[in-house]
FITORKE-36461 format. One record per residue: residue in one letter; x, z, y of N, C-alpha, C in turn. Coordinates in Angstrom, 1 decimal. Atoms other than C-alpha are relative to their C-alpha. Example, Ala and Ser with C-alpha at 12.3 -4.5 7.8 and 13.67 -1.06 7.14 Angstrom:
+------+--------+--------+---------+---------+--------+----------+--------+--------+---------+
! code ! n.east !   n.up ! n.north ! ca.east !  ca.up ! ca.north ! c.east !   c.up ! c.north !
+------+--------+--------+---------+---------+--------+----------+--------+--------+---------+
!    a !    0.9 !    0.0 !    -1.2 !    12.3 !    7.8 !     -4.5 !    0.9 !    0.0 !     1.2 !
!    s !   -0.9 !    0.0 !    -1.1 !    13.7 !    7.1 !     -1.1 !   -0.8 !    0.8 !     1.1 !
+------+--------+--------+---------+---------+--------+----------+--------+--------+---------+
***
This chain:
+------+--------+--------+---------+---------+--------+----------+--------+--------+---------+
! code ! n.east !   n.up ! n.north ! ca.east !  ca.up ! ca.north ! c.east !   c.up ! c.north !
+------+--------+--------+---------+---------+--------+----------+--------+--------+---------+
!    x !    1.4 !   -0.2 !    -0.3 !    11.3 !    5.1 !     -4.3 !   -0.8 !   -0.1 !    -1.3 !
!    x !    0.9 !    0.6 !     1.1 !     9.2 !    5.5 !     -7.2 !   -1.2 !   -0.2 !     0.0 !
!    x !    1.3 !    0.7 !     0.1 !     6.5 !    3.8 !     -8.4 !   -1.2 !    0.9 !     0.0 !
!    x !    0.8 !   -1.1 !     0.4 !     4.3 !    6.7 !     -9.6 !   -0.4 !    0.4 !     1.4 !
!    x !   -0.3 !   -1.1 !    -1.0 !     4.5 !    8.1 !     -6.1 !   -0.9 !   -0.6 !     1.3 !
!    x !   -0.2 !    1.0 !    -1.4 !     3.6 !    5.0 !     -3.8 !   -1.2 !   -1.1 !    -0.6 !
!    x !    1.3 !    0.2 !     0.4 !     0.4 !    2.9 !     -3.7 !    0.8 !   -1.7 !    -0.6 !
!    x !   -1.0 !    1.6 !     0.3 !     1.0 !   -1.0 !     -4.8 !   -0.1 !   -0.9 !     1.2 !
!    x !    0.0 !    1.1 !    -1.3 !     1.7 !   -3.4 !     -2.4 !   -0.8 !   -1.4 !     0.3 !
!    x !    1.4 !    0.3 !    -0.6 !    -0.8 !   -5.1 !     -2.1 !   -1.7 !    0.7 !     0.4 !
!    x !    1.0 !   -1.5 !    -0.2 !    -3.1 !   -2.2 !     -1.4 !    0.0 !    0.4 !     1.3 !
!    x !   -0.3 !    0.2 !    -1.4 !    -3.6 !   -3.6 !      2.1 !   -1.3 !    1.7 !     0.8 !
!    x !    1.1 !   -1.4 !    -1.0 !    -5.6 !   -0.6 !      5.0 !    1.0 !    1.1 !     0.6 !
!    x !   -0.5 !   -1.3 !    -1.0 !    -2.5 !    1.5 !      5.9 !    0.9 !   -0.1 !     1.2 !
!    x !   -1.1 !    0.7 !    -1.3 !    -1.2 !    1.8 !      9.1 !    1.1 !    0.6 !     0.4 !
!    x !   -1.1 !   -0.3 !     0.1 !     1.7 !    1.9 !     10.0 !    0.8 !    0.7 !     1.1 !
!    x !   -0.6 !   -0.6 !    -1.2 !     2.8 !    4.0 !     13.0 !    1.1 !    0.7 !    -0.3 !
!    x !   -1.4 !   -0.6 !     0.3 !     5.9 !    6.1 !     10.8 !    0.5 !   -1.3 !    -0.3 !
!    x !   -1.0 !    1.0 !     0.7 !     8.7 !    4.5 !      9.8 !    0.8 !    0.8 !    -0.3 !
!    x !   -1.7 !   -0.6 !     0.2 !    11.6 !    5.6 !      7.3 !    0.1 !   -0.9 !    -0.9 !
!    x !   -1.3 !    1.0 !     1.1 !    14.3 !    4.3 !      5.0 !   -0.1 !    1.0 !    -1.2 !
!    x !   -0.6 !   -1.0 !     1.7 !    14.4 !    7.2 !      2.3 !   -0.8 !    1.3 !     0.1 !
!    x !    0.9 !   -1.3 !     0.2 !    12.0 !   10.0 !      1.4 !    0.5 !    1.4 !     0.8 !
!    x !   -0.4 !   -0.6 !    -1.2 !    14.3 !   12.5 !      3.6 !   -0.6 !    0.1 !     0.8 !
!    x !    0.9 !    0.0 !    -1.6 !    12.8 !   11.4 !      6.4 !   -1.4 !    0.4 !     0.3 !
!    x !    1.4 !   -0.2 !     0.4 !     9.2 !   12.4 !      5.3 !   -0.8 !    1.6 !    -0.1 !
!    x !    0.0 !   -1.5 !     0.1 !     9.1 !   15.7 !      5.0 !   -1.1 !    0.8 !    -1.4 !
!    x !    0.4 !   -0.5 !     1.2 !     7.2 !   17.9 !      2.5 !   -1.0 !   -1.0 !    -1.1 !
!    x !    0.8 !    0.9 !     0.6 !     5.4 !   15.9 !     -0.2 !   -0.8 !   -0.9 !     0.4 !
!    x !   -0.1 !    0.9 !    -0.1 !     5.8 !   13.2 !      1.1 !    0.8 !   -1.2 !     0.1 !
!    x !   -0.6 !    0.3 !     0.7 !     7.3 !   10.1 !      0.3 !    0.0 !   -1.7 !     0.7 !
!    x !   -0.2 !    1.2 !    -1.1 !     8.9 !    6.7 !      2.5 !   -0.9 !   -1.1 !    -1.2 !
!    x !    0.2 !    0.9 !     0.7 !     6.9 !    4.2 !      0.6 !   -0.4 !   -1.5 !     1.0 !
!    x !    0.3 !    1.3 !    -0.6 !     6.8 !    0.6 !      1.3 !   -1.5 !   -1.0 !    -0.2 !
!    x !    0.9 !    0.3 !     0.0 !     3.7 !   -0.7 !      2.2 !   -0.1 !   -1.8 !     0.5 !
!    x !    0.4 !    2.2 !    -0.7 !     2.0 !   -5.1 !      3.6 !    1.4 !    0.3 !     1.2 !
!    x !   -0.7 !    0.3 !    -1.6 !     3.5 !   -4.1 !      7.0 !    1.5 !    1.2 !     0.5 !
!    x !   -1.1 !   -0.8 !    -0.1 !     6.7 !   -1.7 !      6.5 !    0.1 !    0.8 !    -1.0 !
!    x !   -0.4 !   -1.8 !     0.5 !     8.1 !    1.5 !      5.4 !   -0.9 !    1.0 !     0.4 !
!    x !    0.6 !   -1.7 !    -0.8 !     5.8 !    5.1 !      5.9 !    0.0 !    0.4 !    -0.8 !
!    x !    0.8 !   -1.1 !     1.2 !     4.9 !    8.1 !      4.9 !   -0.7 !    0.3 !    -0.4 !
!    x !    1.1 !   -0.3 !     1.0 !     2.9 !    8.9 !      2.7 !   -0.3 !    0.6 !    -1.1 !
!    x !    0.0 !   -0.7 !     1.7 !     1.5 !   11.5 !      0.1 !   -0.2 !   -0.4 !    -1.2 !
!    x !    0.1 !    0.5 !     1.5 !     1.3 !   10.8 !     -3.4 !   -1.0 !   -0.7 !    -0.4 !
!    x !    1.5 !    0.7 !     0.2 !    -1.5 !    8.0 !     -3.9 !    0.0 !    0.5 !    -1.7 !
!    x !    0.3 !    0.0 !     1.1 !    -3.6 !    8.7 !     -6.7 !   -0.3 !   -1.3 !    -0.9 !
!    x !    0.3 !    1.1 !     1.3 !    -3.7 !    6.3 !     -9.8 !   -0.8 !   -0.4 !    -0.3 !
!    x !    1.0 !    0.3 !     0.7 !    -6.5 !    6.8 !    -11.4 !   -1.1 !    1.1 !     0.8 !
!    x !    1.5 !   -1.0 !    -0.4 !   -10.4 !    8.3 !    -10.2 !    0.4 !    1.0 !    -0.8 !
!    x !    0.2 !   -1.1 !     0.1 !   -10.9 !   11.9 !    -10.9 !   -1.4 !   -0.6 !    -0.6 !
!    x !    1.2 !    0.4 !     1.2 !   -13.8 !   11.7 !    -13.9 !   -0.8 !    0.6 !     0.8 !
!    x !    1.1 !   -0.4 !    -0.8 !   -16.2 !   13.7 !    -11.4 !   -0.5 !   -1.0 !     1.1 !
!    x !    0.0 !    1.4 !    -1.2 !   -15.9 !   10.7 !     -8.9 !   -0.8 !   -0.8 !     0.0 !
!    x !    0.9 !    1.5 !     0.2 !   -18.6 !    8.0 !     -8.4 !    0.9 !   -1.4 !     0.1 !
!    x !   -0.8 !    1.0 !    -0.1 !   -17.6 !    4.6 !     -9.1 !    0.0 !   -0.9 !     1.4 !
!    x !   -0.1 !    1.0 !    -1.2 !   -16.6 !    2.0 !     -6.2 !   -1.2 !   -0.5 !     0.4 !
!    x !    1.0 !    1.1 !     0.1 !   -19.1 !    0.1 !     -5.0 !    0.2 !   -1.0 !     0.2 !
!    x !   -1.1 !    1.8 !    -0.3 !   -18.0 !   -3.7 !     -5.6 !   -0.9 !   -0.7 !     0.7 !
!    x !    0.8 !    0.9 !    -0.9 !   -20.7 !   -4.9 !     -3.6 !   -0.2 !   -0.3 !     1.0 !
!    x !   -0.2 !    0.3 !    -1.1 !   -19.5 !   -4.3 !     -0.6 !    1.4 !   -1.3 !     0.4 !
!    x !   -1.2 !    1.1 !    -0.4 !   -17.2 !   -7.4 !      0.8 !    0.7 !    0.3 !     1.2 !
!    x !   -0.3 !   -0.5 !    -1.0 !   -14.8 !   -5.8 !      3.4 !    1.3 !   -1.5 !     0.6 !
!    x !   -0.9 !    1.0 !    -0.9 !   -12.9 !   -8.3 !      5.9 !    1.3 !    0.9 !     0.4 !
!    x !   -0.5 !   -0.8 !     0.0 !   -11.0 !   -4.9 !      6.6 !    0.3 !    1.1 !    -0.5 !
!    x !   -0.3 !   -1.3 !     0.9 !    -9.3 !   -1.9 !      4.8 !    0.9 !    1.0 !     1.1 !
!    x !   -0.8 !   -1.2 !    -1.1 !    -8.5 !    1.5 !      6.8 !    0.0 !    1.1 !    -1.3 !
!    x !   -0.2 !   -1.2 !     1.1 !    -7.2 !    4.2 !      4.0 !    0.0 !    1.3 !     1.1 !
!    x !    0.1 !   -1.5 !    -0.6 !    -8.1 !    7.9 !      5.3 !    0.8 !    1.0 !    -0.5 !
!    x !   -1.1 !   -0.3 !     1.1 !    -5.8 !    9.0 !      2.1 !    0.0 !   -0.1 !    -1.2 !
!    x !   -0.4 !    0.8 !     1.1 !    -4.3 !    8.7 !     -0.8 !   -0.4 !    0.8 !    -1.3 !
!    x !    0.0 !   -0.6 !     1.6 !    -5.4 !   11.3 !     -3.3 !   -1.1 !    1.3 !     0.4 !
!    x !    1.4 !   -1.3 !     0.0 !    -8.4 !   14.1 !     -3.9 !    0.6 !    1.3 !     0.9 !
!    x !   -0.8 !   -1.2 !    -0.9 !    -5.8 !   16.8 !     -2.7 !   -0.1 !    0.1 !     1.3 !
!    x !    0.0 !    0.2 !    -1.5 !    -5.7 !   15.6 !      0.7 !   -1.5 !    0.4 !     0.6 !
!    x !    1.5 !   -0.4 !    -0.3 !    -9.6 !   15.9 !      0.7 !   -0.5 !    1.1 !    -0.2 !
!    x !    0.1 !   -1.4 !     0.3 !    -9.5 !   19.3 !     -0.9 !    0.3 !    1.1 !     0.9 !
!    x !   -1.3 !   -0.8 !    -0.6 !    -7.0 !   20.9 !      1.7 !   -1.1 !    1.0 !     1.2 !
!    x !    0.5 !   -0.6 !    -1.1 !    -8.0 !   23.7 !      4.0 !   -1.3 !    0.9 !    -0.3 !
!    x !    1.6 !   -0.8 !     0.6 !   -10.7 !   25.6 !      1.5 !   -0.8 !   -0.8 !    -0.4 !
!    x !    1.1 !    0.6 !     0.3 !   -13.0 !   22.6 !      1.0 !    0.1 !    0.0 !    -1.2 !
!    x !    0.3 !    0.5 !     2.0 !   -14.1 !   21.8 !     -2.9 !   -1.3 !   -1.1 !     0.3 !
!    x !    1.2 !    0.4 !     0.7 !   -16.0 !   19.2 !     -4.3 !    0.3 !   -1.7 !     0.8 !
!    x !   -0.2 !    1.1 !    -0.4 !   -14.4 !   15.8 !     -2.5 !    0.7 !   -1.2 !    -0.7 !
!    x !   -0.8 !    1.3 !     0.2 !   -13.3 !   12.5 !     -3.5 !    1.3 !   -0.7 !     0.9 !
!    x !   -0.5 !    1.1 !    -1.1 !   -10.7 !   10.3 !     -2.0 !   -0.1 !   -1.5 !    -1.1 !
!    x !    0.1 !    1.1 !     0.9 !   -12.3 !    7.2 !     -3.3 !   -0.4 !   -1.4 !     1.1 !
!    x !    0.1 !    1.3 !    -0.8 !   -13.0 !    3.6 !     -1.9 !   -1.6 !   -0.9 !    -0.2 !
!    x !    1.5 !    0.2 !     0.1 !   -16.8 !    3.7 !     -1.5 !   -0.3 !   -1.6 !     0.6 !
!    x !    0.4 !    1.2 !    -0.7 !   -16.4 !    0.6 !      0.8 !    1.4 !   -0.9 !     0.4 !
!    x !   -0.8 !    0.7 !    -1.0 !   -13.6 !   -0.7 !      3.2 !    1.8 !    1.0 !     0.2 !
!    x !   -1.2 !   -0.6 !    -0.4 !   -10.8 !    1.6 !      2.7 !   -0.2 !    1.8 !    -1.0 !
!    x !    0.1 !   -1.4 !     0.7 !   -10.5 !    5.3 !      0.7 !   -0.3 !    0.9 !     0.9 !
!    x !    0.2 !   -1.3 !    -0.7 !   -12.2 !    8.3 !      2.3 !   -0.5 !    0.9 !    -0.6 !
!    x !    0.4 !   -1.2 !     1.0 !   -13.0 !   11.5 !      1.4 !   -1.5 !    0.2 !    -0.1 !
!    x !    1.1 !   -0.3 !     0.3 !   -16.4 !   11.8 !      0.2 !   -0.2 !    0.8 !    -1.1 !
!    x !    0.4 !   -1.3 !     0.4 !   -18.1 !   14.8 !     -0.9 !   -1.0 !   -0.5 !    -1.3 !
!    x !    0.6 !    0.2 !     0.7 !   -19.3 !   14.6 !     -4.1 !   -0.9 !    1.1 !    -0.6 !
+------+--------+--------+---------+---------+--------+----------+--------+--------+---------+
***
Protein backbone atom coordinates (compact mmCIF):
# COMPACT_ATOMS: atom_id res chain seq x y z
CA UNK A 1 0.00 0.00 0.00
CA UNK A 2 1.63 3.15 -0.65
CA UNK A 3 1.94 6.04 1.16
CA UNK A 4 1.51 8.63 -1.64
CA UNK A 5 -1.78 7.02 -2.49
CA UNK A 6 -3.56 6.77 0.96
CA UNK A 7 -4.58 9.53 3.45
CA UNK A 8 -2.75 9.28 6.97
CA UNK A 9 -4.14 7.61 9.64
CA UNK A 10 -5.15 9.62 11.68
CA UNK A 11 -7.21 11.49 9.16
CA UNK A 12 -10.28 10.49 11.12
CA UNK A 13 -14.20 11.13 8.79
CA UNK A 14 -14.14 8.05 6.51
CA UNK A 15 -16.51 5.55 6.52
CA UNK A 16 -16.21 2.52 6.25
CA UNK A 17 -18.80 0.34 4.57
CA UNK A 18 -15.93 -1.51 1.82
CA UNK A 19 -13.55 -3.58 2.96
CA UNK A 20 -10.38 -5.19 1.22
CA UNK A 21 -6.98 -6.69 1.80
CA UNK A 22 -5.05 -5.50 -1.39
CA UNK A 23 -5.71 -2.84 -4.06
CA UNK A 24 -7.15 -5.76 -6.46
CA UNK A 25 -10.07 -5.63 -4.77
CA UNK A 26 -10.78 -1.86 -5.60
CA UNK A 27 -11.08 -1.59 -8.80
CA UNK A 28 -10.07 1.33 -11.20
CA UNK A 29 -8.05 4.03 -9.41
CA UNK A 30 -8.55 2.98 -6.60
CA UNK A 31 -6.71 1.85 -3.85
CA UNK A 32 -7.34 -0.61 -0.31
CA UNK A 33 -6.06 1.84 2.10
CA UNK A 34 -6.01 1.55 5.73
CA UNK A 35 -7.95 3.90 7.45
CA UNK A 36 -9.10 4.67 12.13
CA UNK A 37 -11.70 1.89 11.56
CA UNK A 38 -10.29 -0.68 8.79
CA UNK A 39 -9.37 -1.32 5.31
CA UNK A 40 -11.41 0.68 2.04
CA UNK A 41 -11.37 1.99 -0.95
CA UNK A 42 -10.43 4.80 -1.86
CA UNK A 43 -9.13 7.21 -4.60
CA UNK A 44 -5.93 8.86 -4.44
CA UNK A 45 -6.20 11.53 -1.44
CA UNK A 46 -4.61 14.64 -2.26
CA UNK A 47 -1.50 15.90 -0.40
CA UNK A 48 -1.27 19.13 -0.82
CA UNK A 49 -4.24 22.21 -1.72
CA UNK A 50 -4.43 23.15 -5.26
CA UNK A 51 -2.87 27.03 -5.17
CA UNK A 52 -6.52 28.15 -6.57
CA UNK A 53 -8.04 26.80 -3.24
CA UNK A 54 -9.18 28.92 -0.24
CA UNK A 55 -7.47 28.20 2.92
CA UNK A 56 -9.21 25.94 5.72
CA UNK A 57 -10.95 27.65 8.12
CA UNK A 58 -9.28 26.72 11.61
CA UNK A 59 -11.99 28.33 13.34
CA UNK A 60 -14.32 25.98 13.11
CA UNK A 61 -14.08 23.20 16.14
CA UNK A 62 -15.67 20.00 14.63
CA UNK A 63 -16.68 17.11 17.23
CA UNK A 64 -17.15 15.19 13.79
CA UNK A 65 -15.34 14.56 10.46
CA UNK A 66 -17.45 13.09 7.31
CA UNK A 67 -14.88 13.17 4.07
CA UNK A 68 -17.07 13.61 0.71
CA UNK A 69 -13.47 12.94 -1.11
CA UNK A 70 -10.17 12.80 -1.32
CA UNK A 71 -8.92 14.92 -4.16
CA UNK A 72 -10.11 18.01 -6.70
CA UNK A 73 -10.57 15.22 -9.39
CA UNK A 74 -13.36 13.65 -7.73
CA UNK A 75 -14.96 17.20 -7.63
CA UNK A 76 -14.17 17.93 -11.23
CA UNK A 77 -15.66 14.58 -12.71
CA UNK A 78 -18.66 14.62 -14.97
CA UNK A 79 -17.91 18.24 -16.96
CA UNK A 80 -17.87 20.34 -13.82
CA UNK A 81 -14.71 23.00 -13.53
CA UNK A 82 -13.78 25.25 -10.93
CA UNK A 83 -14.09 22.87 -7.48
CA UNK A 84 -12.16 22.18 -4.54
CA UNK A 85 -12.06 19.07 -2.42
CA UNK A 86 -10.99 20.98 0.57
CA UNK A 87 -11.92 20.95 4.42
CA UNK A 88 -13.83 24.14 4.80
CA UNK A 89 -15.19 22.75 8.14
CA UNK A 90 -15.93 19.20 9.45
CA UNK A 91 -14.73 16.97 6.79
CA UNK A 92 -13.49 17.58 2.89
CA UNK A 93 -16.16 18.55 0.36
CA UNK A 94 -16.25 19.77 -2.84
CA UNK A 95 -16.57 23.39 -2.94
CA UNK A 96 -16.86 25.56 -5.91
CA UNK A 97 -14.45 28.00 -6.07
Amino acid sequence: MPHAVCPPLNDHGYLCGDSCVSNSQCGNDKYCCEVNCGKTCLTRVQQTQSAFCPPKDRSIACFAFIHACNNDGECNRDGRRGYCCLEPACGRRCVQV
